[in-house]
N, CA, C and O of each residue as an XYZ file, in Angstrom:
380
protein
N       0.836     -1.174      0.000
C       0.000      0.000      0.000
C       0.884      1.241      0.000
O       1.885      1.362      0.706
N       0.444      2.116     -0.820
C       1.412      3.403     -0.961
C       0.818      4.571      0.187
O      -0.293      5.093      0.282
N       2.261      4.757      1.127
C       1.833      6.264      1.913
C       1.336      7.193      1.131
O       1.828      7.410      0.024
N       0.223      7.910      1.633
C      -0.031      9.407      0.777
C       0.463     10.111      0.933
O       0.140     10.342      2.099
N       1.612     11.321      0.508
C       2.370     12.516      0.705
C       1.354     13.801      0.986
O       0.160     13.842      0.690
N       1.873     14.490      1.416
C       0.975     15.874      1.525
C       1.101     16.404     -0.061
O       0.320     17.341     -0.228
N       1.835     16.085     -1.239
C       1.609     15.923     -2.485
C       0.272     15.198     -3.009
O      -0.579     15.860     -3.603
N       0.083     13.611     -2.739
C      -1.010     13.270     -3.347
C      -1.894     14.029     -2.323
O      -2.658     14.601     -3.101
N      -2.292     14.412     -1.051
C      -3.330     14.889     -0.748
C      -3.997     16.061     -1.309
O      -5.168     15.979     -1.680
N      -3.447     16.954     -1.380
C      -3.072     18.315     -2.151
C      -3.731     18.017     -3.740
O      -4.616     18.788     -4.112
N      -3.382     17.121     -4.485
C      -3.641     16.533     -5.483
C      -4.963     16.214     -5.775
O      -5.661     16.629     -6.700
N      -5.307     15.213     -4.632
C      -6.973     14.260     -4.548
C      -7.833     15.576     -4.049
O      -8.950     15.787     -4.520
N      -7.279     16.386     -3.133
C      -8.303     17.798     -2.468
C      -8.504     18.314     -4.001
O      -9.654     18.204     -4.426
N      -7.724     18.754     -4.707
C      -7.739     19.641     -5.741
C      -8.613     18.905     -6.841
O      -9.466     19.529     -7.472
N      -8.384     17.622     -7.039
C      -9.448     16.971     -8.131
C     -10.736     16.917     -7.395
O     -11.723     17.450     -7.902
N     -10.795     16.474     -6.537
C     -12.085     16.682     -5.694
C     -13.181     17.937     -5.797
O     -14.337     17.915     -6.220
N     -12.181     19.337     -5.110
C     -12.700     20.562     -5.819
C     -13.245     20.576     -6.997
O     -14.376     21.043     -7.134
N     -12.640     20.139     -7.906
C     -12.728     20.451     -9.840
C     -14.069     19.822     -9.987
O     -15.050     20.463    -10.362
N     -14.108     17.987     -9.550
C     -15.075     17.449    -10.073
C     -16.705     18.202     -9.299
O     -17.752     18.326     -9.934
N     -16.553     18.520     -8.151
C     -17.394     19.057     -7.465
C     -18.287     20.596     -8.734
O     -19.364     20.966     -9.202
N     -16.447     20.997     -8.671
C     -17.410     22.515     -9.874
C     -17.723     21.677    -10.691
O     -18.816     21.126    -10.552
N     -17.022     21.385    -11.591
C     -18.220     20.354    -12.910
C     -19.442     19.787    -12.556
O     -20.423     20.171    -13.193
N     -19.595     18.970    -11.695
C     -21.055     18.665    -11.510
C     -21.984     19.861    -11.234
O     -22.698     20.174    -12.187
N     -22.115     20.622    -10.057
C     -22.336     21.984     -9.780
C     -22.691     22.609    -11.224
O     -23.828     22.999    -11.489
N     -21.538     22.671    -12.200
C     -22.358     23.363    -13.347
C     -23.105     23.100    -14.212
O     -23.955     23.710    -14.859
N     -22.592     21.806    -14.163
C     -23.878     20.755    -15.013
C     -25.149     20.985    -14.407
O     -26.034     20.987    -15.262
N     -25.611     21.201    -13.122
C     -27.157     21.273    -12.637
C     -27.799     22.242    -13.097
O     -27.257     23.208    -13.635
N     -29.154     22.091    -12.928
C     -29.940     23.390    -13.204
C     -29.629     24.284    -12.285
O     -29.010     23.961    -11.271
N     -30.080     25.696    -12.565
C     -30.179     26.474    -11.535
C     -31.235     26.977    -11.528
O     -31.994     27.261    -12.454
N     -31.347     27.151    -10.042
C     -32.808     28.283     -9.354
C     -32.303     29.269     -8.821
O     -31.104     29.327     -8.549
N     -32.975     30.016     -8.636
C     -33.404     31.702     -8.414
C     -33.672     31.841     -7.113
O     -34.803     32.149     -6.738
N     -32.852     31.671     -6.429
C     -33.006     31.803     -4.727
C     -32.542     33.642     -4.174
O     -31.832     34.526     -4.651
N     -33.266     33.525     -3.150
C     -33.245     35.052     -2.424
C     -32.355     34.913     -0.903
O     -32.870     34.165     -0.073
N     -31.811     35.201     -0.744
C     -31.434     35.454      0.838
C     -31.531     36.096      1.694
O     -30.483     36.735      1.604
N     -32.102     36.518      2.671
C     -32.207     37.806      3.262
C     -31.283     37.162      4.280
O     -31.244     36.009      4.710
N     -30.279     38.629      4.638
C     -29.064     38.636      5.755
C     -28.760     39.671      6.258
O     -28.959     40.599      5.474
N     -28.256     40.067      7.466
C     -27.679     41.139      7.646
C     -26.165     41.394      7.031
O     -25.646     42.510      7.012
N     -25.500     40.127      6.504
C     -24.051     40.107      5.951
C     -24.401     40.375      4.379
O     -25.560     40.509      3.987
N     -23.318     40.432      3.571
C     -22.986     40.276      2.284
C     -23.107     39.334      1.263
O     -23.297     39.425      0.050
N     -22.928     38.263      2.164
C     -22.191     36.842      1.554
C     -23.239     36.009      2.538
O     -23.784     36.398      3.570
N     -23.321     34.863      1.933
C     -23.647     33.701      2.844
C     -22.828     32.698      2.119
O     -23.056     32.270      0.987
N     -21.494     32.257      3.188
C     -20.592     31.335      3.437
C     -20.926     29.799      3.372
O     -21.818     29.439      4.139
N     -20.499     29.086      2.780
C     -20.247     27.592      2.740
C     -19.428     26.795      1.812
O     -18.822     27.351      0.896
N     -19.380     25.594      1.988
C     -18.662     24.704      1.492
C     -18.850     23.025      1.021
O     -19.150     22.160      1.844
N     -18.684     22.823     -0.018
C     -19.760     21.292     -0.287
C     -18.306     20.503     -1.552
O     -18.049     20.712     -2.738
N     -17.719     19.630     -0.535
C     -16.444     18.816     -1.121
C     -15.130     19.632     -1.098
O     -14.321     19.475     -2.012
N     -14.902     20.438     -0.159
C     -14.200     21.918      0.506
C     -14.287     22.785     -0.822
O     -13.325     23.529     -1.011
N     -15.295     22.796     -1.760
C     -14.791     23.954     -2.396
C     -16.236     25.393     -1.926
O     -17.455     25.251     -2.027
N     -15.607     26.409     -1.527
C     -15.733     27.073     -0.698
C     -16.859     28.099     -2.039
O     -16.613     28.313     -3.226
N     -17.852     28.448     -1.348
C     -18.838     28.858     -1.810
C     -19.059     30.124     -0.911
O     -18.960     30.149      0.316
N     -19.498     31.578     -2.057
C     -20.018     32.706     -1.603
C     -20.500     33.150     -2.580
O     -19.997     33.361     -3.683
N     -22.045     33.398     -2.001
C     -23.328     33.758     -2.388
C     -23.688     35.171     -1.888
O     -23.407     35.501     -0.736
N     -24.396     36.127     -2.867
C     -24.531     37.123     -2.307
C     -25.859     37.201     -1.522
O     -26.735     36.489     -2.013
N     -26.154     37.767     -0.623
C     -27.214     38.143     -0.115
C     -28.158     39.069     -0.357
O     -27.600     40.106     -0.715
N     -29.837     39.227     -0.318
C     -30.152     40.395     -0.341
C     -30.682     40.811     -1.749
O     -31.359     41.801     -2.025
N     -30.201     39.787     -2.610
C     -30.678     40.067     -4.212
C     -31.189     38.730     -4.649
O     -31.213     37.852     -3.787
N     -31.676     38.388     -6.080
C     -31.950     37.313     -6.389
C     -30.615     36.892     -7.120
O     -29.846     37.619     -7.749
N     -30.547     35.765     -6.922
C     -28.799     35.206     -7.476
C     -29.519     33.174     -8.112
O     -30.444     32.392     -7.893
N     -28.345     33.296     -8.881
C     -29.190     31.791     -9.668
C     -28.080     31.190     -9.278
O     -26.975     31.718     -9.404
N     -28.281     29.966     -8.741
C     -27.153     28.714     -8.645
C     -27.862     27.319     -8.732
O     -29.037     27.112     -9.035
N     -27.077     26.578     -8.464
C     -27.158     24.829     -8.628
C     -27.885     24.401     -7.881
O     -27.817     24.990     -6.802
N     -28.862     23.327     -7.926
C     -29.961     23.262     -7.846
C     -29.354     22.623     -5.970
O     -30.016     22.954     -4.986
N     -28.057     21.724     -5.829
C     -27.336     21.532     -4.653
C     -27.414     22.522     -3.456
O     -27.922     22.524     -2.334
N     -26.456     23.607     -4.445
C     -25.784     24.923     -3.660
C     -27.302     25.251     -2.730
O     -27.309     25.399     -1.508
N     -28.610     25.325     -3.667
C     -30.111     25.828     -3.118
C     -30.462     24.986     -1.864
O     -30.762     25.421     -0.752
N     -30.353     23.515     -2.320
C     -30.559     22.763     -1.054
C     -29.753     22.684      0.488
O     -30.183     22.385      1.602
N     -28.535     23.050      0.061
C     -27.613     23.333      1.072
C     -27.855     24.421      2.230
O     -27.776     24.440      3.459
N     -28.219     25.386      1.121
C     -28.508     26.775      2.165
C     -29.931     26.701      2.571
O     -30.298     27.641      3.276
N     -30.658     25.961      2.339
C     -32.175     25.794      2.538
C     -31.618     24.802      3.743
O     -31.675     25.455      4.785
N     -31.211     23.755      3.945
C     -31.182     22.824      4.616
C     -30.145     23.348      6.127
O     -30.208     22.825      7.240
N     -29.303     24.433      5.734
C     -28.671     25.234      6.565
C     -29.435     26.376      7.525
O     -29.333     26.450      8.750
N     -30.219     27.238      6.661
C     -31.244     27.822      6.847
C     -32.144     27.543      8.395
O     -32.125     28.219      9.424
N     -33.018     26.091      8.025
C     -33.494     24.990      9.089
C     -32.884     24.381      9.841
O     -33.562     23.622     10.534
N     -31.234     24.385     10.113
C     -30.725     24.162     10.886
C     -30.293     25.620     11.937
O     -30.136     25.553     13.156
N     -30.195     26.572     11.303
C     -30.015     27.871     12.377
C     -31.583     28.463     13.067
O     -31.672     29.027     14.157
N     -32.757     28.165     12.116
C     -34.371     28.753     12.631
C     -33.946     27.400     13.916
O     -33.315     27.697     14.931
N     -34.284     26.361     13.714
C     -34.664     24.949     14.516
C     -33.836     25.544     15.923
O     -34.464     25.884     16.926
N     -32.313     25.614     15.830
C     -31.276     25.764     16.906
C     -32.102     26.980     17.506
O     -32.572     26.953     18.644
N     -32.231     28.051     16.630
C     -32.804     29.229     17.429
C     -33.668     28.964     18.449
O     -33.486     29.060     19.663
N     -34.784     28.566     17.731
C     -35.853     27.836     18.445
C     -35.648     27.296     19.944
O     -35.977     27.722     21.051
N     -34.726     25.794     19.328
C     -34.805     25.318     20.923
C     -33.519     25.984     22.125
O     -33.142     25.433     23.159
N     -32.963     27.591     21.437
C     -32.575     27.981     22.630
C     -33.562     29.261     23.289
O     -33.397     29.981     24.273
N     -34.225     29.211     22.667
C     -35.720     29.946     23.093
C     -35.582     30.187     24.492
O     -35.245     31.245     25.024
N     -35.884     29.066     25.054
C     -36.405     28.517     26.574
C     -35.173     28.814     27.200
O     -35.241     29.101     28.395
N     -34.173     28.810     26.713
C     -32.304     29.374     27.730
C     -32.414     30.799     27.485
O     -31.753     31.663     28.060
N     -33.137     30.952     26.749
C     -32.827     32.625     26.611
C     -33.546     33.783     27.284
O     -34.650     33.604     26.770
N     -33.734     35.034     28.211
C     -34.190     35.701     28.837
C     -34.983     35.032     30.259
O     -34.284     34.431     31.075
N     -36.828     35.216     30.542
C     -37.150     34.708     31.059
C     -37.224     33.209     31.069
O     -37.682     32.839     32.150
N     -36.917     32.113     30.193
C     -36.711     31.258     30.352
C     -35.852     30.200     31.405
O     -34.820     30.558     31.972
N     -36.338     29.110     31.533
C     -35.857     28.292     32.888
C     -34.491     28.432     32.675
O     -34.204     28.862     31.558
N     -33.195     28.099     33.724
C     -31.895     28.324     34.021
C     -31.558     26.724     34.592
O     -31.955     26.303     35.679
N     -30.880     26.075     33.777
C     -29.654     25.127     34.145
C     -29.438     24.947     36.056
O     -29.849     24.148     36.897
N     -28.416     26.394     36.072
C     -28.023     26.862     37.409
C     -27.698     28.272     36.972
O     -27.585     28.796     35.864
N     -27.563     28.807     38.479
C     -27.360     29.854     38.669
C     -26.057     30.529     39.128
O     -25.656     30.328     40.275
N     -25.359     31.345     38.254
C     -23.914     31.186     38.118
C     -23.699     32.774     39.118
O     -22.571     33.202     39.362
């Protein structure tokens, strides 16, 4: 079995990236909106690093849409269940 060098890793990351954009452009795209207080909405799908603008309508891969939709429902949901830790809500302990 051959050690991997920080050469082939570097290598397999970088084809990885590539094939990721090729598929990505091959998809359809939709017409998604973002509302943010930032610029950008940040991510990453096979490390190749994705920025989306916010605040306008912007067209991408039908993926990139599900990602930030599925991201989206993961920050409302979290919000949610820190609801009850937050202000008048019950306390753990009392520090």
């Amino acid at each position: 079995m051959k050690k991997l060098t920080e050469h082939d890793f570097d290598k397999e990351h970088k084809d990885l990236i590539n094939e990721t954009q090729q598929a990505l452009a091959a998809q359809p795209k939709v017409r998604i909106f973002i509302p943010s207080d930032r610029d950008v909405w940040e991510g990453s799908i096979n490390g190749l690093t994705l920025l989306i603008k916010t605040n306008e309508y912007v067209s991408v891969p039908e993926d990139v849409a599900t990602l930030i939709g599925n991201n989206t429902k993961v920050l409302r949901d979290s919000a949610k269940a820190m609801e009850k830790f937050n202000d008048g809500g019950p306390k753990v302990a009392t520090l």
